[in-house]
Every structure is written in structure tokens, then in C-alpha cells.
N, C-alpha and C positions, 0 to 999 in steps of 0.2 A: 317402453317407448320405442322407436323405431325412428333408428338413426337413418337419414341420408346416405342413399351411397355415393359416396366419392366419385369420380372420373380417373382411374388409373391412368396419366400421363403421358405411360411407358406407349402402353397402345395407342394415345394419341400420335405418338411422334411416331412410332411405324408408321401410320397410316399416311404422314405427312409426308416419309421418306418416300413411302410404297408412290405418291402421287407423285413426289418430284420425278421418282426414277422411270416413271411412265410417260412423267409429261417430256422430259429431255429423250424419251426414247425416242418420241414422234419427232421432235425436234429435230432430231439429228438424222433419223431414217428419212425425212421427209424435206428436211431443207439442207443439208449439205450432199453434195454427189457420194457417186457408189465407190470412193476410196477405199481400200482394204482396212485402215483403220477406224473409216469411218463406219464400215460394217460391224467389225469388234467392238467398240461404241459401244453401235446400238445394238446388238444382241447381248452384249453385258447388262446393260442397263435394263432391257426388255425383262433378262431372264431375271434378274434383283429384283426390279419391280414386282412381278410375278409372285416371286416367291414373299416379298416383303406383302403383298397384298395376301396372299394366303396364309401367313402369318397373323397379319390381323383379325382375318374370320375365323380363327383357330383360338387367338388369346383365352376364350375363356373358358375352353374346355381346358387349358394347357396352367391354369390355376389351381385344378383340382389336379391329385392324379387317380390314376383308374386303379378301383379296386380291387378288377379280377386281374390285376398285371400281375405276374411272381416279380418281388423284386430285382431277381438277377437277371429278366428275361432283355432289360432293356441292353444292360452291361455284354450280355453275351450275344445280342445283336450287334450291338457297333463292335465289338471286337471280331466275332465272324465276319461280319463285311469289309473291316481291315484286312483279313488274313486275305478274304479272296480278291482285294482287290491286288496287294502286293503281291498272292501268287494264287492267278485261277485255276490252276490242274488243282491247288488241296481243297478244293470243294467235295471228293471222295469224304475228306477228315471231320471238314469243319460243319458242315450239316448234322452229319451225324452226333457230332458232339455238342453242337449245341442243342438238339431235341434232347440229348441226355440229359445237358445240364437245366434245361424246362423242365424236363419230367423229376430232376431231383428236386428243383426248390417248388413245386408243384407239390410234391410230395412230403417234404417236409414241411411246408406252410399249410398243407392240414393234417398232419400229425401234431402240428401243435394249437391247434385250435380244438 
């Protein structure tokens, strides 16, 4: 039989967010003056919005994860963009080694398959 699917929540209330933080961006871009805070506002808000609203057209690919990824490619992404953000000259080290460490768990995720 074939169960109903549910309404995942989670994604509801993004989306809820993503519209508050939209509708308070116009709010404030558009009805209080061009105060320096009032600018920071609303480009916080714009850019949350935004991202909160690309966030919800993403949800449901972001359910599954993808097959062809190496498991460590994600790990040694957000640490490489760590390193170069605290220091951009070791972009020399940190490329290179992260291709290394792709092509290891590359290689070792089909050597054991």
C-alpha cells in the first residue's frame, strides 16, 4: 500500500522564515530612511532571506546524499576553505592537498568495491 507523504515541517518553517526575512527587508529598505543601521538591517535580512529561500529549493535534494561524493571530499572542503580563509598565501598547500586527499578516498572507495 502506499503510504502518504508527510509535509516535513522543517521545510515548512524555512520557508516561513525565508518570507519573514524578505518581507521585513522591504520594510525596512523602503519605509525607514537611509540610516547606517538601517542599511545593515536590511542587507542582513535581504541576504538571510535569500539564502534561507535557497535553502528551501534545495531541501530535498539535501535529504538524500549524493552517491558519486567520496565521503571525505565534503570534510576536506570545509577545512581547506578554513585554512585559506585564516591564511590566504597557503593556498600553494591547501589545493594541492586537498586534490590529494580526493584522489585517495577516490581510490580507495573503489578498491573496495
Amino acid at each position: 500500500m502506499n503510504e502518504p507523504r508527510s509535509t516535513d515541517y522543517r521545510r515548512i518553517l524555512v520557508l516561513v522564515t525565508a518570507i519573514a526575512l524578505l518581507a521585513s527587508y522591504a520594510v525596512i529598505s523602503w519605509g525607514i530612511g537611509a540610516s547606517g543601521s538601517a542599511e545593515f538591517a536590511a542587507s542582513a535580512t535581504g541576504r538571510m532571506g535569500l539564502m534561507m529561500m535557497a535553502l528551501w529549493l534545495a531541501w530535498p535534494s539535501l535529504r538524500r546524499p549524493a552517491s558519486w561524493l567520496p565521503p571525505g571530499f565534503a570534510v576536506a572542503g570545509v577545512v581547506a576553505l578554513a585554512v585559506l580563509a585564516a591564511r590566504p598565501r597557503l593556498i600553494v598547500v591547501a589545493v594541492p592537498a586537498f586534490g590529494v586527499l580526493l584522489a585517495l578516498t577516490t581510490f580507495i572507495r573503489a578498491i573496495r568495491r
